[in-house]
C-alpha positions as CSV (number, residue, x, y, z in Angstrom):
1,X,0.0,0.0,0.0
2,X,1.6,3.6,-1.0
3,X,0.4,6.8,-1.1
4,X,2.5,9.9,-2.5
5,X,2.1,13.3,-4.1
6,X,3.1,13.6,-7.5
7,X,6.6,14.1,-8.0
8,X,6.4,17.6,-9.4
9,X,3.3,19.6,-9.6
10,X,3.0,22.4,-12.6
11,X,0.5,24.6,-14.0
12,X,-0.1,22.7,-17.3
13,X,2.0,23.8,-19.9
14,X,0.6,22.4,-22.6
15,X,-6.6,12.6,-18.6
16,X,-29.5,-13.1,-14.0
17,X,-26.3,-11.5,-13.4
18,X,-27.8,-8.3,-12.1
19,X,-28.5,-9.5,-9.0
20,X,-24.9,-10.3,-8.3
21,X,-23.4,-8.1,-5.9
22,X,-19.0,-7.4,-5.9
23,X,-17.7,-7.5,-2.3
24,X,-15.2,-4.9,-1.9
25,X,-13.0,-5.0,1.2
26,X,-10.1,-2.5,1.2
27,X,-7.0,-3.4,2.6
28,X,-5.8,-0.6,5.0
29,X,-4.1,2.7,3.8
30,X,-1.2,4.3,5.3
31,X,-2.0,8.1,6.2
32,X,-0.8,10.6,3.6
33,X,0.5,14.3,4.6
34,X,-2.5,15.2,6.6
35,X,-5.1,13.9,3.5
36,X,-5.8,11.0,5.3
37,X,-5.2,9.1,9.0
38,X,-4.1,5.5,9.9
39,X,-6.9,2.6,8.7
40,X,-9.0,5.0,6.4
41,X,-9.1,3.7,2.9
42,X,-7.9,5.4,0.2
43,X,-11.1,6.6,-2.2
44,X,-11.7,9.2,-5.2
45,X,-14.1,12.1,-3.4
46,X,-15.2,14.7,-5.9
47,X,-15.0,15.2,-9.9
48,X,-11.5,15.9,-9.6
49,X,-10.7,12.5,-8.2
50,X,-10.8,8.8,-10.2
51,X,-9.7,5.5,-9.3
52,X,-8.1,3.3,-12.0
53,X,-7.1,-0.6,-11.5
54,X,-3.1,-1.1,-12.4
55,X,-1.1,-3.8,-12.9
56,X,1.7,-2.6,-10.4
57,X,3.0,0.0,-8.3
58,X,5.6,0.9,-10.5
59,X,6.4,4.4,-12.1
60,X,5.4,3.2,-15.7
61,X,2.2,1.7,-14.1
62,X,1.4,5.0,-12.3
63,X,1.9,7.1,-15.4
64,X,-0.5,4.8,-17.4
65,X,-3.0,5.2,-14.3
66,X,-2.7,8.8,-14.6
67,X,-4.2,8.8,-18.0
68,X,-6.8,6.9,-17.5
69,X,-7.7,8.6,-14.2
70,X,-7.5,12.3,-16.4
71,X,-9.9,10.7,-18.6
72,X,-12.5,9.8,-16.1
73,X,-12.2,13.2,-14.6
74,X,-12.7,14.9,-18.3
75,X,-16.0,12.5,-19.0
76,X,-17.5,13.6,-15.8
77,X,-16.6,17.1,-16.0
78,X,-17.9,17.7,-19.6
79,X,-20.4,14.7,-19.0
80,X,-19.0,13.8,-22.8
81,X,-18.7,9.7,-23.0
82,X,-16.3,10.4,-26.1
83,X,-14.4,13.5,-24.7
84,X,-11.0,11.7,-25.3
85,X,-11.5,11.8,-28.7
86,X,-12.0,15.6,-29.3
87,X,-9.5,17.6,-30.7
88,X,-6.1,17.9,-28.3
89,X,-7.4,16.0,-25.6
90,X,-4.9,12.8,-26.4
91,X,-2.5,15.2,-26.6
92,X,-2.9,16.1,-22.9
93,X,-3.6,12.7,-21.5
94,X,0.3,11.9,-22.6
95,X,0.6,15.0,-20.2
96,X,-1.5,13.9,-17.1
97,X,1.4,14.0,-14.5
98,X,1.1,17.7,-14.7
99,X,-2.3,17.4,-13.3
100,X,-1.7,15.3,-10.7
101,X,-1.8,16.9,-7.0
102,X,-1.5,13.3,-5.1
103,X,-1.8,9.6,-5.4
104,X,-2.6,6.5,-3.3
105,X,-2.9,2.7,-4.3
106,X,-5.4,0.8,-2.9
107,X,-5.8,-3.5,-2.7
108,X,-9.1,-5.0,-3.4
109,X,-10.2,-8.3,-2.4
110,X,-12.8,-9.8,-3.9
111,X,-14.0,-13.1,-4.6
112,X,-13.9,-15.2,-8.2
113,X,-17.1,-17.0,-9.8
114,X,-15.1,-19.9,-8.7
115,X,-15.3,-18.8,-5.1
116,X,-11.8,-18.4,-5.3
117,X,-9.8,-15.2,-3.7
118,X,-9.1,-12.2,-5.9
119,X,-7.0,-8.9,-5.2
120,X,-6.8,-6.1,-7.8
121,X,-4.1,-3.2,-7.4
122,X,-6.2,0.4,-7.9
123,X,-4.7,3.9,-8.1
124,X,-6.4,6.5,-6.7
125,X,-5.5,9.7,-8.3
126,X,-6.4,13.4,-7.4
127,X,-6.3,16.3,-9.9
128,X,-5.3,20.0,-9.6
129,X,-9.4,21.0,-10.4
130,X,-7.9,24.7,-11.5
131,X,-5.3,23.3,-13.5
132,X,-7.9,20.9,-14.8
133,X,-10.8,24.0,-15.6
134,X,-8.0,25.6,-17.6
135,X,-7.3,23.1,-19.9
136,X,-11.3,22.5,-20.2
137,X,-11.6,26.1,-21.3
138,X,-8.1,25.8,-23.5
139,X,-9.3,23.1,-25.6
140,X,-13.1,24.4,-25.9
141,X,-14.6,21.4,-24.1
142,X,-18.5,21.0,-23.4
143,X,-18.7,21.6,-18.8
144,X,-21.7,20.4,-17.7
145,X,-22.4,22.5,-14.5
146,X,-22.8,21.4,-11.0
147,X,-25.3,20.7,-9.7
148,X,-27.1,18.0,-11.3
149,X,-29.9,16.9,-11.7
150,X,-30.6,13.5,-10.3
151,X,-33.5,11.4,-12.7
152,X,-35.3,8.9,-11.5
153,X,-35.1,5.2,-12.9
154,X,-37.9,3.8,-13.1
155,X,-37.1,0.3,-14.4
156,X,-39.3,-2.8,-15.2
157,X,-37.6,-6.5,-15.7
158,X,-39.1,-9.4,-17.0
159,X,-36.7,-12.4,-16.8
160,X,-39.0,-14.4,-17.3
161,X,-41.5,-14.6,-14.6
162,X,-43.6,-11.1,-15.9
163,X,-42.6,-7.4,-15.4
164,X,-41.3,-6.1,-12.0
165,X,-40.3,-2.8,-11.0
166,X,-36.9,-2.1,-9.6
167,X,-37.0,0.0,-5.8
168,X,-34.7,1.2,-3.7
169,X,-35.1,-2.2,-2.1
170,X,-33.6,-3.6,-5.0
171,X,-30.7,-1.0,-4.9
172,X,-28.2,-4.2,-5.6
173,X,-29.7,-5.4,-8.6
174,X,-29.2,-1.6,-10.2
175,X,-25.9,-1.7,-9.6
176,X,-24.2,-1.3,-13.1
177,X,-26.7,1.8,-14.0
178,X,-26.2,3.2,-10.6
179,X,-22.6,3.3,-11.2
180,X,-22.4,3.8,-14.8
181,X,-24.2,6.9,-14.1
182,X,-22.0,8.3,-11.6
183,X,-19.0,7.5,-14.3
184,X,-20.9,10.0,-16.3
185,X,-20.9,12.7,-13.6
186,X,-24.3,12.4,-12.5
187,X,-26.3,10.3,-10.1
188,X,-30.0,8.1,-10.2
189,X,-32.6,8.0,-8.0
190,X,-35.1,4.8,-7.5
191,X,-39.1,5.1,-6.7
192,X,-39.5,3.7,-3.2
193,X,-41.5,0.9,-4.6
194,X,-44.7,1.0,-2.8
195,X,-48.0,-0.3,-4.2
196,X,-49.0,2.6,-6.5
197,X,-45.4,2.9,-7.6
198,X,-45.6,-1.2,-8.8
199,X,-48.8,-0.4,-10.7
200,X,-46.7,1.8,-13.1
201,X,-45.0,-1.4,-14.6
202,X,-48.3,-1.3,-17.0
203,X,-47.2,2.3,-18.1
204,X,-43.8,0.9,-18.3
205,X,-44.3,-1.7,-20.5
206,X,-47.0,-0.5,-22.8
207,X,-44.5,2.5,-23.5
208,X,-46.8,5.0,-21.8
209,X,-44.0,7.9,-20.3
210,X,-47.1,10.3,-19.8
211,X,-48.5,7.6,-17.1
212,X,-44.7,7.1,-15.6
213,X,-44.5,10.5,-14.9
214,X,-47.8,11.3,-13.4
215,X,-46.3,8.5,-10.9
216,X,-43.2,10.0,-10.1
217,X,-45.2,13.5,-9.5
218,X,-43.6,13.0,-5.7
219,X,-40.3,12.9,-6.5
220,X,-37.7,16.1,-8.1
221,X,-36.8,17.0,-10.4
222,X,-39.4,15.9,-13.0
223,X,-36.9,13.7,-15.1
224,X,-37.5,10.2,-15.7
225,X,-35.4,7.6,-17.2
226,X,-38.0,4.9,-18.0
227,X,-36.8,1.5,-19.1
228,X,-38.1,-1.9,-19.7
229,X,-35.7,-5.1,-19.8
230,X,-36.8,-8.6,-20.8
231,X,-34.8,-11.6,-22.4
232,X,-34.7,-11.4,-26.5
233,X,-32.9,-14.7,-28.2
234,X,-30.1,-15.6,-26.2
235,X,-29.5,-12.4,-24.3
236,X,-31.8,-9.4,-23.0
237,X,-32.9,-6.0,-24.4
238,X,-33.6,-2.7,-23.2
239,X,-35.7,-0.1,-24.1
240,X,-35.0,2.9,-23.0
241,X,-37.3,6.5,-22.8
242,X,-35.7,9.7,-21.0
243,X,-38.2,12.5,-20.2
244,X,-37.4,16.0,-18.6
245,X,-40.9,18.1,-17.2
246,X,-43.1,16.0,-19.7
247,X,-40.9,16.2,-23.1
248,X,-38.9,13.2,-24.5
249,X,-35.8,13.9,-25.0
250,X,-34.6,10.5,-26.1
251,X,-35.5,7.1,-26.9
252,X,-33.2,3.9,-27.4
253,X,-33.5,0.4,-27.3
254,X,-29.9,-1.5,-26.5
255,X,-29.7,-5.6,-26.3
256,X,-26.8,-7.8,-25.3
257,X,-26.0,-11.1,-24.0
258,X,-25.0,-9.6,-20.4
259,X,-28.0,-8.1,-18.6
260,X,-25.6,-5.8,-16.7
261,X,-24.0,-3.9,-19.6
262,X,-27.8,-4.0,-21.0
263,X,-28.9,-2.2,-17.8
264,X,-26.4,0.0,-17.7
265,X,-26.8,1.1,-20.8
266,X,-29.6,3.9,-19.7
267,X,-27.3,5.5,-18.0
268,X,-25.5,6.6,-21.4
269,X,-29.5,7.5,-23.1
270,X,-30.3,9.8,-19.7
271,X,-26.7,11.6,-19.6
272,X,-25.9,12.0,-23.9
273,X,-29.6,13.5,-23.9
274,X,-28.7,16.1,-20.4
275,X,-25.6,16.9,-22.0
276,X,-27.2,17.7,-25.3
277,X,-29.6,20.0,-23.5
278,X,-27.4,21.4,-20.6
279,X,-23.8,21.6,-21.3
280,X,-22.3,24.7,-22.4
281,X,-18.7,25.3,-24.2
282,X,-17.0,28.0,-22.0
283,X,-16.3,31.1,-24.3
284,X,-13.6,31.4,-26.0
285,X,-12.0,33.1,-29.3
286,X,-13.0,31.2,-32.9
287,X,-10.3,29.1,-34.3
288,X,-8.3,29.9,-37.1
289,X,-5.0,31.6,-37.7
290,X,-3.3,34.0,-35.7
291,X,0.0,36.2,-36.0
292,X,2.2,35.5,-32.5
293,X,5.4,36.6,-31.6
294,X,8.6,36.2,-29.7
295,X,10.9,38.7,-28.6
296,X,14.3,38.2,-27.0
297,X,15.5,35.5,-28.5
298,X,19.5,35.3,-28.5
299,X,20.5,31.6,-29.8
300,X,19.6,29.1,-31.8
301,X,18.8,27.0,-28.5
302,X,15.9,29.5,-28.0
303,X,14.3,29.4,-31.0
304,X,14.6,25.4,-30.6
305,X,12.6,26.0,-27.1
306,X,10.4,28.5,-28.5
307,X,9.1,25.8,-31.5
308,X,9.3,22.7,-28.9
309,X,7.0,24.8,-26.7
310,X,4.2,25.1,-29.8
311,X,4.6,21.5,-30.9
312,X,3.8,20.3,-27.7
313,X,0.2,22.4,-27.2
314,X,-2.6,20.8,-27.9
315,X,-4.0,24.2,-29.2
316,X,-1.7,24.2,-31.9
317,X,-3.0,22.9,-34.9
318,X,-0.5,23.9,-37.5
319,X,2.7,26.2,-37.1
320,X,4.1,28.2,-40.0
321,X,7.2,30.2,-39.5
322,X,6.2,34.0,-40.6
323,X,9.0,36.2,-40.3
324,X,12.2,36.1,-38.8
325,X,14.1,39.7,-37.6
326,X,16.9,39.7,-35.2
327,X,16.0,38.6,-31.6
328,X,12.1,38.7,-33.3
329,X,10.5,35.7,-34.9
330,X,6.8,35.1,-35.7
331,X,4.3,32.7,-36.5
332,X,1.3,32.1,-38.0
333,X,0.0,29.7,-35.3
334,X,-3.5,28.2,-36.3
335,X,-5.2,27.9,-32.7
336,X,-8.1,25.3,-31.6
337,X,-9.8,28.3,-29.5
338,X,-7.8,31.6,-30.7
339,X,-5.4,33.6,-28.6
340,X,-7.4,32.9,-25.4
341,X,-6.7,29.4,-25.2
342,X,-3.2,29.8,-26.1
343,X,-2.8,32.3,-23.2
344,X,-4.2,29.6,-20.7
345,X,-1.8,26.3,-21.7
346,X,1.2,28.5,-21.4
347,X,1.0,28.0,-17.8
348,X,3.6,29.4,-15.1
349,X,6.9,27.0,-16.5
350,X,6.4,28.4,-19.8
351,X,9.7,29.4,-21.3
352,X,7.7,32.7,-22.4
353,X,6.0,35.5,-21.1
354,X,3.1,38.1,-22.4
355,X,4.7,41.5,-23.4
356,X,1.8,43.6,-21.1
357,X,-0.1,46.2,-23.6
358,X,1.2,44.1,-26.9
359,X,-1.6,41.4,-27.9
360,X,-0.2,38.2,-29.3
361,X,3.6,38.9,-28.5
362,X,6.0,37.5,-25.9
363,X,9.1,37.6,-24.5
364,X,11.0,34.6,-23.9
365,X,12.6,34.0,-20.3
């Protein structure tokens, strides 16, 4: 068991089966510089945190963890299930160490379908959240502001037997849409299950969402993530409704040979259709070509930092040398999210600094 903070911290310069429940028990964690005392166990609290399983303890282990652990953080923030695929945000999960504020690793036991013992090595990685926010608003990706709303799932499964609706007594057997919600940055609620609640399976079932929400008229906010799941062939479908104050926002039906990933499944229909509606990109400048200089140079080894600086931002799309004049040279930079973005990944190890009064020029260190 280790826990440590990471080893440099910089401003970034430039990451039938559903009714089976997974036992858990956390070795103890040794106390970390005040985070933490003797015994607790180490756990991701907040957006800023995630937890990633890793093959080892080592340093190459770690830095993989970090990525991964970036790229939790960066779904839940933007609430964006394929956020790792918009522009520059690769480019920065290779960079994820210079997010990191502090680390711990964690052992899991847990038992096989065999009955055997199992133990699984996670890392539990906190984020610099301002650090984190600026290279959001760098790379011009979607936030999805806190707080949020927290639908209710009103879910109806027929294995078989007929329909039954799924209560907070049941909380076990929701498990994977529970948690795949929370992966997307946002959390479910379940109807207490009482008798008039049960006699909404009907509505469920004959696709009536008008009916499902009159019955969850009680609970807040008026957001329902209705959902039916029965056996189909040799595996089990869902079909999936998501309604906020009366209007259907989406509909899906999903079908796989695990229930669990089936189930969880409305977790994605309920969050793309929030972030569709709620998100916002933070403002920024349009992208496109700009004119930047720098001023001061007095070697060859300084223009060499100067262009190793650009290659590695992830708001730097193309670089095309402009003009060069004595200790002046200057580019035409073409810039994800204009001059503002390029401002906030230069970040306070930045071999340059803003000439104050002199847009788009700077002075190297």
């Amino acid at each position: 068991m280790r826990a440590g903070r990471a080893p440099s911290h910089r401003f970034p310069s430039i990451a039938a089966s559903m009714l089976c429940l997974l036992l858990a028990l956390a070795a103890p964690a040794w106390s970390q510089e005040g985070l933490r005392t003797e015994g607790d166990v180490a756990t991701a609290q907040g957006l800023y945190a995630a937890e990633v399983p890793v093959n080892s303890q080592t340093e190459q282990a770690r830095e993989a963890g970090y990525a991964r652990g970036l790229a939790q953080v960066l779904e839940r923030l933007s609430g964006d299930a394929g956020v790792v695929n918009r522009p520059g945000v690769a480019q920065e999960l290779r960079n994820a160490r210079a997010y990191v504020d502090s680390y711990d690793f964690r052992q899991d036991q847990g038992v096989s379908p065999a009955g055997a013992p199992t133990f699984r090595t996670m890392l539990v990685v906190r984020f610099v959240p301002e650090a984190v926010d600026s290279m959001v608003a760098a790379l011009g990706l979607p936030v999805w502001a806190q707080p949020r709303p927290k639908p209710v799932l009103w879910l109806a499964i027929d294995d078989g037997s007929g329909p039954r609706l799924l209560s907070t007594g049941q909380v076990n057997a929701a498990r994977s849409v529970l948690d795949r919600a929370q992966a997307r940055g946002y959390r479910l609620g379940l109807p207490a299950g009482g008798a008039a609640e049960q006699a909404a399976v009907g509505a469920i079932w004959r696709n009536d969402p008008a009916a499902v929400a009159r019955a969850s008229a009680r609970y807040s906010p008026p957001m329902q993530l209705i959902g039916k799941l029965y056996r189909s062939g040799g595996g089990w479908t869902a079909d999936w409704t998501f309604v906020d104050s009366g209007r259907v926002l989406a509909t899906r039906s999903v079908s796989d040979s695990d229930a669990r990933r089936a189930m969880a499944s409305g977790a994605d229909v309920a969050a793309d259709a929030l972030v569709q509606r709620y998100a916002k990109v933070p403002p920024s400048e349009p992208a496109g070509t700009y004119r930047v200089a720098f001023t001061g140079l007095r070697s060859a080894e300084d223009y060499l930092r100067i262009s190793a600086m650009l290659q590695k931002m992830p708001v730097v799309r193309r670089i095309a040398p402009a003009r060069a004049d004595g200790e002046r040279v200057e580019f035409d930079l073409d810039l994800l999210t204009g001059m503002s973005g390029f401002q906030r990944m230069l970040g306070a190890d930045s071999p340059v600094v803003a000439v104050e009064g002199t847009p788009a020029e700077y002075r190297i260190r």
